[in-house]
VEXVOKOL-245904 format. One record per residue: residue number from 1; z, y, x of N, C-alpha, C in turn; residue in three letters. Coordinates in Angstrom, 2 decimals, decimal comma, always signed. Each point is the difference from the previous one (the first is absolute). Layout:
residues N
+-----+---------+---------+---------+---------+---------+---------+---------+---------+---------+---------+
| num |    n.c3 |    n.c2 |    n.c1 |   ca.c3 |   ca.c2 |   ca.c1 |    c.c3 |    c.c2 |    c.c1 | residuo |
+-----+---------+---------+---------+---------+---------+---------+---------+---------+---------+---------+
| NUM |       Z |       Y |       X |       Z |       Y |       X |       Z |       Y |       X |     Ala |
...
+-----+---------+---------+---------+---------+---------+---------+---------+---------+---------+---------+
This chain:
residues 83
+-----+---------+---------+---------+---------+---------+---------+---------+---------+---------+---------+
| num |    n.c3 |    n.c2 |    n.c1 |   ca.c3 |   ca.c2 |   ca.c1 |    c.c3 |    c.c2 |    c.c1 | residuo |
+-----+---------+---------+---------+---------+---------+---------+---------+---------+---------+---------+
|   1 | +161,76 |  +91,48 |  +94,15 |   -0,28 |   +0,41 |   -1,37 |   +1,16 |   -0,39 |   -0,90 |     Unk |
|   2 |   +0,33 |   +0,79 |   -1,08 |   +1,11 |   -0,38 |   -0,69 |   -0,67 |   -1,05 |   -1,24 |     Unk |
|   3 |   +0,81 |   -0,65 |   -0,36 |   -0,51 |   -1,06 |   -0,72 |   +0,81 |   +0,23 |   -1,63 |     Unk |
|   4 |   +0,15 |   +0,82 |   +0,02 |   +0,85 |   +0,13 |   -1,31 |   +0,35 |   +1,62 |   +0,04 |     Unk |
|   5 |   -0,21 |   +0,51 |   -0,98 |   +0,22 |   +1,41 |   -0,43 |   +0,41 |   +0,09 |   -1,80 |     Unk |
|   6 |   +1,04 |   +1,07 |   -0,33 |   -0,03 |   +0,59 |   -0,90 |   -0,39 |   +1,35 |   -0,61 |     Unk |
|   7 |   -0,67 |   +0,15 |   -1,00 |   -0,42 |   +0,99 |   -0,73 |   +0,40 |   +0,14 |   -1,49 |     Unk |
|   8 |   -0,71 |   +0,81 |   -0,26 |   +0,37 |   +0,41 |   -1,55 |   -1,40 |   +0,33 |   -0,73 |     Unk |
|   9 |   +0,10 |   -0,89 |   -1,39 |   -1,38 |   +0,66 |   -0,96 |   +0,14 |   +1,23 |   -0,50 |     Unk |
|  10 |   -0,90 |   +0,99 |   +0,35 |   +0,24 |   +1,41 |   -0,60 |   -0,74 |   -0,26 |   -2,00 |     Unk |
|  11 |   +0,14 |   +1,15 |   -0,27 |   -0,48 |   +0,31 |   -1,19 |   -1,38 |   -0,35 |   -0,62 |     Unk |
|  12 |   -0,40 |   +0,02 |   +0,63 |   -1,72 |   -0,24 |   +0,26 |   +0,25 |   -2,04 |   +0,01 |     Unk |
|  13 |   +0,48 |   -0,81 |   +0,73 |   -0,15 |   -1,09 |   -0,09 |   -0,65 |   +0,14 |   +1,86 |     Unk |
|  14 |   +0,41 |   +0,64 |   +0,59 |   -0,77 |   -0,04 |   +1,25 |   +1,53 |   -0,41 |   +0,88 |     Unk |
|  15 |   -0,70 |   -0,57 |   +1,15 |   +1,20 |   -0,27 |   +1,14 |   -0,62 |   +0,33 |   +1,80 |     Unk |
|  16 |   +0,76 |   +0,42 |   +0,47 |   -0,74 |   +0,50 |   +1,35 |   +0,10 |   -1,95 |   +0,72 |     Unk |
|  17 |   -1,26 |   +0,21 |   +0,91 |   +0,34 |   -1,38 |   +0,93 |   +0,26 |   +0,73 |   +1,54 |     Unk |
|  18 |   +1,15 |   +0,01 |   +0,38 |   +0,20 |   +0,20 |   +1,29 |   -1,01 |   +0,01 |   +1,18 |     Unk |
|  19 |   +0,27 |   +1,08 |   +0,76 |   -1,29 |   +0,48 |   +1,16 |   -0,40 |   -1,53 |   +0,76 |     Unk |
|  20 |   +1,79 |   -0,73 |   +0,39 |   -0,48 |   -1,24 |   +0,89 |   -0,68 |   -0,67 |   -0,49 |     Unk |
|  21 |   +0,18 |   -0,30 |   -1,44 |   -0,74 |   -0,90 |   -1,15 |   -1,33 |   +0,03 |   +0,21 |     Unk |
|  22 |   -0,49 |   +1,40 |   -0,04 |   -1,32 |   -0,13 |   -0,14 |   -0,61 |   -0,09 |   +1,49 |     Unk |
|  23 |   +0,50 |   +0,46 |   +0,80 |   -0,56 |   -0,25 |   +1,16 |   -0,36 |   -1,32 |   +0,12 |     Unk |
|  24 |   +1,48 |   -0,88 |   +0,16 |   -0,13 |   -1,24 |   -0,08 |   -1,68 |   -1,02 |   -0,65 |     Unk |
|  25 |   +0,09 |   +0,55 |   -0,88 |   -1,21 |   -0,46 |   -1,35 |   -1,58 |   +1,07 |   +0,84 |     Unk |
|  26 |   +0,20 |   +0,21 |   +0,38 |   -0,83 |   +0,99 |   +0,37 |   -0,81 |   +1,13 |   -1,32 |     Unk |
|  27 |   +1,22 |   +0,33 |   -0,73 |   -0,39 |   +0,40 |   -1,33 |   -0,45 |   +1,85 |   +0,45 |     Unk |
|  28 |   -0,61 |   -0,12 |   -0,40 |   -0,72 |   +1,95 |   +0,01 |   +0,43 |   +0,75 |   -1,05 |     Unk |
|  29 |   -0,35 |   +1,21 |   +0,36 |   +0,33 |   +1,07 |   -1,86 |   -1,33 |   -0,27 |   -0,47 |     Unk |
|  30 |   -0,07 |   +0,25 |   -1,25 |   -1,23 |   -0,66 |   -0,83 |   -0,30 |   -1,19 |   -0,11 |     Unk |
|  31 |   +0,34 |   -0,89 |   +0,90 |   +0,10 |   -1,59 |   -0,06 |   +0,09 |   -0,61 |   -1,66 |     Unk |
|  32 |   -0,54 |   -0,45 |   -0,11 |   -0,13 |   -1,13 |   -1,27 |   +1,32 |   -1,06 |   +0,47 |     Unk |
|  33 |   +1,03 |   +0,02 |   -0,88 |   +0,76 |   -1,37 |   +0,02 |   +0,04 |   -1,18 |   -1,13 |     Unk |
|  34 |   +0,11 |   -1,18 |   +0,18 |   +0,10 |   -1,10 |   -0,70 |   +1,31 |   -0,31 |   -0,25 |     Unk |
|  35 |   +0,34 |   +0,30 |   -1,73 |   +1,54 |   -0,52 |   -0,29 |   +0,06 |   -1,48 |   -1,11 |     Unk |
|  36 |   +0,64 |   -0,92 |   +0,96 |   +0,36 |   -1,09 |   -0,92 |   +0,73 |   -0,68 |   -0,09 |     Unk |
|  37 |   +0,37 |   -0,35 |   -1,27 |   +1,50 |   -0,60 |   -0,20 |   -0,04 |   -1,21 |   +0,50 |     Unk |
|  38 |   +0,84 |   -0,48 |   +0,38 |   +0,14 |   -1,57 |   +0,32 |   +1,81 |   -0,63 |   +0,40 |     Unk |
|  39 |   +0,20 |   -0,85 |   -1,64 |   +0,75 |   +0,24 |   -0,21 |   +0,96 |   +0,90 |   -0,87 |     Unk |
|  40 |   +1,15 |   +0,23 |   +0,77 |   +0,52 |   +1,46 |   -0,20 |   +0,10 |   +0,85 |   +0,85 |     Unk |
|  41 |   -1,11 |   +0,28 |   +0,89 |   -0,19 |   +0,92 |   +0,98 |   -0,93 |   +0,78 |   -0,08 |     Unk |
|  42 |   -0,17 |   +1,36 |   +0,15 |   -1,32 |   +0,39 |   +0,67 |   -0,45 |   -0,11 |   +1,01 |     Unk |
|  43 |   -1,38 |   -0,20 |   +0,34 |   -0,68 |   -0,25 |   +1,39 |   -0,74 |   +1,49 |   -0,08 |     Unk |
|  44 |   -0,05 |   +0,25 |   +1,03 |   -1,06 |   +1,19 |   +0,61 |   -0,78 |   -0,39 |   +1,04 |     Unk |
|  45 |   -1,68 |   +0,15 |   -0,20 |   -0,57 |   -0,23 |   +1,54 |   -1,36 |   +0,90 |   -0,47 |     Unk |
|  46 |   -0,68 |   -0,49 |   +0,81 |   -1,82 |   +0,98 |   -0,36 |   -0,71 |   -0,90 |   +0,12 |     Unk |
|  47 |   -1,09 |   +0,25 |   -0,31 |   -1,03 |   -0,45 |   -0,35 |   -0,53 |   -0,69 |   +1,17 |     Unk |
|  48 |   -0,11 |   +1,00 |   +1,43 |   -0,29 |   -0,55 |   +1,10 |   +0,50 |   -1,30 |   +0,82 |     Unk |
|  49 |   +0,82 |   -0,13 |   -0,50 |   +1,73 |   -1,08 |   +0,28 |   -0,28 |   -1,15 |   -0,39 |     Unk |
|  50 |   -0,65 |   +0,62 |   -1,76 |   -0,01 |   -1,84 |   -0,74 |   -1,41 |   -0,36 |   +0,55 |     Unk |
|  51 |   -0,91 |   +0,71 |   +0,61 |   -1,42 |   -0,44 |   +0,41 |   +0,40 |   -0,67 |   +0,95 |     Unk |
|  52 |   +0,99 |   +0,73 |   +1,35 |   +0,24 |   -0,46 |   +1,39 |   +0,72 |   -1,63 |   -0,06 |     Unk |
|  53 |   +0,82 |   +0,09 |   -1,29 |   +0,60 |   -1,21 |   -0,14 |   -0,87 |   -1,10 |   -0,78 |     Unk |
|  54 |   -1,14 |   +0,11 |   -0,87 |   -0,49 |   -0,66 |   -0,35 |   -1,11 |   -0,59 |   +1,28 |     Unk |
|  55 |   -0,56 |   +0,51 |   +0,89 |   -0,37 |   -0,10 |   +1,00 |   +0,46 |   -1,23 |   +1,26 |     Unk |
|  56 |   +1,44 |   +0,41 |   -0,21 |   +0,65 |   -0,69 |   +0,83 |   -0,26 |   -1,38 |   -0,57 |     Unk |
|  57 |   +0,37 |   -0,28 |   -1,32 |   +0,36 |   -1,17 |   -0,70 |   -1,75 |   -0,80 |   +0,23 |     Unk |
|  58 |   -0,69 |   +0,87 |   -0,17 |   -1,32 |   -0,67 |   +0,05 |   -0,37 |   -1,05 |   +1,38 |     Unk |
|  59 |   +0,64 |   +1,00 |   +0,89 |   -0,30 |   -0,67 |   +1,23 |   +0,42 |   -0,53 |   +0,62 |     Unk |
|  60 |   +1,07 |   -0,67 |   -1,36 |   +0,43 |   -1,33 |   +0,59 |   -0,72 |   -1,38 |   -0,03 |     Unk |
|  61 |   -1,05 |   +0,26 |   -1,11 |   -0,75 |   -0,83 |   -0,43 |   -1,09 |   +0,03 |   +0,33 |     Unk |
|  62 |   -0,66 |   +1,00 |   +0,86 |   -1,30 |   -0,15 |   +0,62 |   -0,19 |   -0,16 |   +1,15 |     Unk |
|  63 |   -0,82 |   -0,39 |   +0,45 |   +0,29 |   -0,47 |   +1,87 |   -0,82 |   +1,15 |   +0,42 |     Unk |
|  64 |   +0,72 |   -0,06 |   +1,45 |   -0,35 |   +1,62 |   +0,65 |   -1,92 |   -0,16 |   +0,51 |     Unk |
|  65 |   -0,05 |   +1,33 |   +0,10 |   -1,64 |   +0,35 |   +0,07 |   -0,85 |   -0,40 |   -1,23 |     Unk |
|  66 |   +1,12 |   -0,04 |   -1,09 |   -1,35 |   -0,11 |   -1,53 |   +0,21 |   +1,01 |   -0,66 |     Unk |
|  67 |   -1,27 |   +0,32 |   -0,33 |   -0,35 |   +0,76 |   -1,09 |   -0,12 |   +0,19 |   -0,99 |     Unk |
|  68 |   +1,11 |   +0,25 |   -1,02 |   -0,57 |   -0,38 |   -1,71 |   -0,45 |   +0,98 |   -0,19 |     Unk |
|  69 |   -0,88 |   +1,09 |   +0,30 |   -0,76 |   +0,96 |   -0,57 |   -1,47 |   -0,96 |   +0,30 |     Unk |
|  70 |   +0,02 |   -0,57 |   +1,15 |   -1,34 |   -0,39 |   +0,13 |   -0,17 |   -0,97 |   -0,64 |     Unk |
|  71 |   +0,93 |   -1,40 |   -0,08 |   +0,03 |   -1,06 |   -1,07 |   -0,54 |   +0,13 |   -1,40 |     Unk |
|  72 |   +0,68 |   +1,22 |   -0,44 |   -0,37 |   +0,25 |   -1,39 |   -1,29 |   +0,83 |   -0,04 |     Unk |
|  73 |   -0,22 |   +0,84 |   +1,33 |   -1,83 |   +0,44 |   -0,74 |   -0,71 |   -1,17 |   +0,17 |     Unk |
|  74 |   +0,11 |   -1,08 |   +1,02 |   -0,48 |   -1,09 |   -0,38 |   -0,13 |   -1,17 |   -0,89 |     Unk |
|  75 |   +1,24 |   +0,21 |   -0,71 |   -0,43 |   -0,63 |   -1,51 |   -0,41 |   +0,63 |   -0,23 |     Unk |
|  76 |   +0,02 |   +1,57 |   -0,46 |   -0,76 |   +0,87 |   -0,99 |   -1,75 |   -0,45 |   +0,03 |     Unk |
|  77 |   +0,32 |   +0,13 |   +1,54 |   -1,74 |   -0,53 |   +0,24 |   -0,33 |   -1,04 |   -0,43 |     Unk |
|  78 |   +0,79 |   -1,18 |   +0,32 |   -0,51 |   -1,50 |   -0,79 |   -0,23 |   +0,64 |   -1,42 |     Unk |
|  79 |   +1,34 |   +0,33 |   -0,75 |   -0,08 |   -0,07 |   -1,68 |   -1,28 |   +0,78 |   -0,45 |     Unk |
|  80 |   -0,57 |   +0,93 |   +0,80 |   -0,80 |   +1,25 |   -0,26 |   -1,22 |   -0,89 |   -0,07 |     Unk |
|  81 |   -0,54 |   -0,98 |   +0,85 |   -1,28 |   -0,73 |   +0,45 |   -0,27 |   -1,21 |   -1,49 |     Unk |
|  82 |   +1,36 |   -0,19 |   -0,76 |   -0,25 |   -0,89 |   -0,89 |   +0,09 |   +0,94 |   -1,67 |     Unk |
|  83 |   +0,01 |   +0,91 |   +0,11 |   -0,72 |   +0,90 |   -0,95 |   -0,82 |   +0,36 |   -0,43 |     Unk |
+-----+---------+---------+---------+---------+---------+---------+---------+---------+---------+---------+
């Protein structure tokens, strides 16, 4: 994959992202993208990306075979019983 490409902003304020680019990203046509500055850069990624990566980060902190969907309907259930 190339790691660096140049383009040009057309008239519109639009810029193409290269075919490898998006492959890479696994970006689609119609795809929703996420643009943010950081820094003096732009970042590009999707939506699916920052979930996959927030994901990751989570599970660094939970030990394997737990469930926080089930954890939390089980508070829900505790908090629900003292209502």
């Amino acid at each position: 994959m190339l790691e660096e490409a140049r383009t040009r902003v057309n008239e519109n304020g639009r810029v193409v992202i290269p075919s490898s680019f998006r492959k890479a990203l696994g970006i689609e046509v119609g795809d929703e993208v996420v643009l943010r500055i950081e820094g003096d850069e732009l970042r590009i990624t999707t939506q699916q990306r920052r979930i996959q990566k927030a994901q990751r980060r989570a599970r660094q902190h939970v030990k394997r075979g737990t469930s926080l969907v089930n954890e939390l309907l089980a508070e829900r259930r505790e908090a629900a019983k003292g209502e």
